[in-house]
FIKOLZA-1660 file (N, C-alpha, C; in steps of 0.1 Angstrom, whole numbers, plus 5000, padded with zeros to 4 digits):
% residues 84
   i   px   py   pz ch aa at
   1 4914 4893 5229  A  X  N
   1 4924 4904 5230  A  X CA
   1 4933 4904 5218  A  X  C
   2 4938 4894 5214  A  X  N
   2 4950 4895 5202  A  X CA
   2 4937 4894 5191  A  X  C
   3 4925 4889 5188  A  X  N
   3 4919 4896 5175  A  X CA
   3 4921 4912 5177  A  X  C
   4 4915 4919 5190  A  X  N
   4 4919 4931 5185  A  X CA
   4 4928 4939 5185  A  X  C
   5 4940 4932 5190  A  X  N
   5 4950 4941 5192  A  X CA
   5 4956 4941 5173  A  X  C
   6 4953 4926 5169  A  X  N
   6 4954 4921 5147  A  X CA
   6 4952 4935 5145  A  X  C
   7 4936 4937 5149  A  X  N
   7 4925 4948 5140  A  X CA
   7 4930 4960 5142  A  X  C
   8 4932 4964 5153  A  X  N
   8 4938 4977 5159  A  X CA
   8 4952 4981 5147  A  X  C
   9 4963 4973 5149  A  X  N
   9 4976 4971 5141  A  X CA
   9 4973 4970 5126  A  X  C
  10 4960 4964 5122  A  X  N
  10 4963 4965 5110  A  X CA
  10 4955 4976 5100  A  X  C
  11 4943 4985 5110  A  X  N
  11 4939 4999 5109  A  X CA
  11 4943 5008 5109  A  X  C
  12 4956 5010 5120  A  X  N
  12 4960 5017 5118  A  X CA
  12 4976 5017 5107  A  X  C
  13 4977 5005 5102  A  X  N
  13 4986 5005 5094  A  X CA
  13 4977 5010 5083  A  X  C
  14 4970 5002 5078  A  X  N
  14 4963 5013 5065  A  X CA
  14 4959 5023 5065  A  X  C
  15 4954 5031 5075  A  X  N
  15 4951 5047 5078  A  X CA
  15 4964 5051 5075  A  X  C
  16 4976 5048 5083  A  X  N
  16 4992 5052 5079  A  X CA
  16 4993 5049 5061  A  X  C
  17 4994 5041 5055  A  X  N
  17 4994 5040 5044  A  X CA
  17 4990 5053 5039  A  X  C
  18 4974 5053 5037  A  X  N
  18 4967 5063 5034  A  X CA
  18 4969 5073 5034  A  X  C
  19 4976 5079 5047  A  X  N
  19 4980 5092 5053  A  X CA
  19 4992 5097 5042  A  X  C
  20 5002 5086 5040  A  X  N
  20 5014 5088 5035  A  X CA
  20 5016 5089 5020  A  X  C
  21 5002 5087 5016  A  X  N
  21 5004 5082 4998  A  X CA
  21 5008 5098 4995  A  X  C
  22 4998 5106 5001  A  X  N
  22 4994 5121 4996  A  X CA
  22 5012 5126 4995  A  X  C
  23 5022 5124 5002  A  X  N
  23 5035 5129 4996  A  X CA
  23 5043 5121 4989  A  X  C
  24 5040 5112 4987  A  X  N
  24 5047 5102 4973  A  X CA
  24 5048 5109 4969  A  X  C
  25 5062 5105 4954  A  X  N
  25 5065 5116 4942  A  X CA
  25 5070 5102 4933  A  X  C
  26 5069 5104 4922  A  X  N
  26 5071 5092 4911  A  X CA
  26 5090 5095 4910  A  X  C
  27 5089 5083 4913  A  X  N
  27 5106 5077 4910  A  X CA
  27 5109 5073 4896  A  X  C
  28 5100 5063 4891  A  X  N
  28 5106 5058 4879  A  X CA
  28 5110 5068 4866  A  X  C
  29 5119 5063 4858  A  X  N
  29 5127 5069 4847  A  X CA
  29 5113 5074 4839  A  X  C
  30 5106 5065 4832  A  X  N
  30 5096 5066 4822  A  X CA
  30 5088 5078 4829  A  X  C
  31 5081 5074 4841  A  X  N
  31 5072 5085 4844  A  X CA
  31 5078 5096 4843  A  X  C
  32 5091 5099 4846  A  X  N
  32 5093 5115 4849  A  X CA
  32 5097 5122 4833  A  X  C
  33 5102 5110 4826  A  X  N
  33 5104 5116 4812  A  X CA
  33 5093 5121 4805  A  X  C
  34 5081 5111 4807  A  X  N
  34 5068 5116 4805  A  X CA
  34 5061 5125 4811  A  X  C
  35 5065 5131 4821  A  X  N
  35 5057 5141 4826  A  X CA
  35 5065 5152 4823  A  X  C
  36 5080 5151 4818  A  X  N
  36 5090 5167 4817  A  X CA
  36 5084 5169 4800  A  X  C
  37 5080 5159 4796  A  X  N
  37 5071 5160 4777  A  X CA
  37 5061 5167 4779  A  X  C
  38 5048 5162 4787  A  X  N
  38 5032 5169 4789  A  X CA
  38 5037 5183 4800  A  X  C
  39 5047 5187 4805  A  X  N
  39 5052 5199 4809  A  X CA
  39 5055 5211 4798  A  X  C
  40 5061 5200 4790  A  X  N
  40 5068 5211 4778  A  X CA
  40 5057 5216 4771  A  X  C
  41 5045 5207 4767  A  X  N
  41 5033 5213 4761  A  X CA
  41 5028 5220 4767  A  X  C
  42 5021 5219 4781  A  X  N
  42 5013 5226 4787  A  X CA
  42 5019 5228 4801  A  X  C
  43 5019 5244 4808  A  X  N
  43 5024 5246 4820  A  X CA
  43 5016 5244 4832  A  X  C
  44 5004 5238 4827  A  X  N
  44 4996 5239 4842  A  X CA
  44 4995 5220 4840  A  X  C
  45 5003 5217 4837  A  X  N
  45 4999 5202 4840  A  X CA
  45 5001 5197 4852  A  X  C
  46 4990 5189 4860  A  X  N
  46 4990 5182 4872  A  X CA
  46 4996 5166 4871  A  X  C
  47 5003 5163 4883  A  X  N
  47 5007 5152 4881  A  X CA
  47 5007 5146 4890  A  X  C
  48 4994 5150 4899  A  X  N
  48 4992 5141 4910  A  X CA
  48 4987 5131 4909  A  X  C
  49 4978 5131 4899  A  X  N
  49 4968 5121 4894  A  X CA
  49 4980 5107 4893  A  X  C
  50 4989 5113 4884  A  X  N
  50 5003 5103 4882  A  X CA
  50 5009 5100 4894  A  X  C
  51 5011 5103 4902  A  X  N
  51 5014 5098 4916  A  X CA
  51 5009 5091 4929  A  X  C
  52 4995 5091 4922  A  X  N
  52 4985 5085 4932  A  X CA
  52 4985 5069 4927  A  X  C
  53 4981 5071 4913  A  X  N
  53 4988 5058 4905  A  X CA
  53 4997 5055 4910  A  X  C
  54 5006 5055 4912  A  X  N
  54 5021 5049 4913  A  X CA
  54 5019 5042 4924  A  X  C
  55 5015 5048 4938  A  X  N
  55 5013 5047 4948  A  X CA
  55 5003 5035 4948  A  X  C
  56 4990 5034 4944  A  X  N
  56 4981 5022 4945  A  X CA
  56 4986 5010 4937  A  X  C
  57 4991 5014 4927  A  X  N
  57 5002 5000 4914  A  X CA
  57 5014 4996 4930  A  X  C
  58 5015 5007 4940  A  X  N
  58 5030 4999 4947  A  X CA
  58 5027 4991 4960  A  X  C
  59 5010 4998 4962  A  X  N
  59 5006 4987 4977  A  X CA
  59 4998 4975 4974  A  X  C
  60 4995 4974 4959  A  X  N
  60 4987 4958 4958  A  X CA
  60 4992 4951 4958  A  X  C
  61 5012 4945 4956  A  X  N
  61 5016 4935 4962  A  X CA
  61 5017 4934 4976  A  X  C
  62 5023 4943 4979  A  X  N
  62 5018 4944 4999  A  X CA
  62 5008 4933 5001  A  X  C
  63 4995 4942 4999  A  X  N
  63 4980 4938 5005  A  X CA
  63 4980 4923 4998  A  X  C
  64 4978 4921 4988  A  X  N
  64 4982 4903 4982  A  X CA
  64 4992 4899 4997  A  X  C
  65 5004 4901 4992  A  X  N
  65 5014 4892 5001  A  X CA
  65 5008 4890 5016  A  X  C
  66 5005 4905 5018  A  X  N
  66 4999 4902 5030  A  X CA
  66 4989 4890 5037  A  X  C
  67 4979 4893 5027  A  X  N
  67 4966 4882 5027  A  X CA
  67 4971 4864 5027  A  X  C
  68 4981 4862 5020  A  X  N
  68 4984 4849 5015  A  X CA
  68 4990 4845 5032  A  X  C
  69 5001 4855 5030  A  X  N
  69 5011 4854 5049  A  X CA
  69 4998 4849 5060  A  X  C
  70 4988 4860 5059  A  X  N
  70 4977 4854 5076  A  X CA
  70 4971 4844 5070  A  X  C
  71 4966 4839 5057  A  X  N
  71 4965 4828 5054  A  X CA
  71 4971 4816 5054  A  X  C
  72 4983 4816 5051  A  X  N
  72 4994 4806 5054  A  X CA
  72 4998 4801 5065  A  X  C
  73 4992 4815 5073  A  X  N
  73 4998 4813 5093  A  X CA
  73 4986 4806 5098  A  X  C
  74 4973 4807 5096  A  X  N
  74 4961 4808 5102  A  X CA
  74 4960 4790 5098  A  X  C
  75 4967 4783 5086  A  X  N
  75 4966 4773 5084  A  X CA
  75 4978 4760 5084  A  X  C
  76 4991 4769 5089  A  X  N
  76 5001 4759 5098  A  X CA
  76 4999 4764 5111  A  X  C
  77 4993 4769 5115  A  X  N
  77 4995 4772 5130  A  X CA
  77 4980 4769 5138  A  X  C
  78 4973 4755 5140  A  X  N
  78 4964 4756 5141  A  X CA
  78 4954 4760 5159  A  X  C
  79 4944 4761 5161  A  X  N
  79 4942 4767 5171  A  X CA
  79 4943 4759 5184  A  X  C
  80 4950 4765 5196  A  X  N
  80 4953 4753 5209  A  X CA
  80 4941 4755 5214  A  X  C
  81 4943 4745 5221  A  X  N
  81 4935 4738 5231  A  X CA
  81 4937 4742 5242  A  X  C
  82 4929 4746 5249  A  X  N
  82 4932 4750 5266  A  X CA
  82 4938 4740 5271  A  X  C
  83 4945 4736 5285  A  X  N
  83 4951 4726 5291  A  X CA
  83 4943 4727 5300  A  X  C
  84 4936 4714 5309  A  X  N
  84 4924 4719 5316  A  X CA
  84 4929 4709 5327  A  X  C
% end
């Protein structure tokens, strides 16, 4: 039951991720300087491409930290024993 309630919780947390990248908008100084430049040249510039980036560069420490944490847990917390 708690493996799937893990799987359930952590499906639907990356489905939610996924869902949410699509309205990101790039925060940092540099990117926006650089995209108000490739604006000034050309008026049809897209910049989603740029913010989908941003978005995948911001969840791979997540997913790392994540992986190390259930690893770290799975290996001080070892498995009980029934009491019989």
């Amino acid at each position: 039951m708690k493996k799937l309630f893990f799987a359930l919780t952590l499906s639907y947390l990356l489905l939610g991720q996924l869902g949410l990248s699509q309205q990101a908008r790039a925060q940092c100084v540099m990117c926006k300087s650089q995209v108000e430049a490739a604006r000034a040249e050309r008026d049809d510039y897209d910049v989603a491409g740029l913010n989908k980036g941003i978005v995948y560069m911001m969840t791979i420490p997540y997913i790392l930290m994540g992986t190390i944490g259930y690893f770290w847990y799975r290996r001080t917390h070892p498995k009980r024993t029934p009491v019989a």
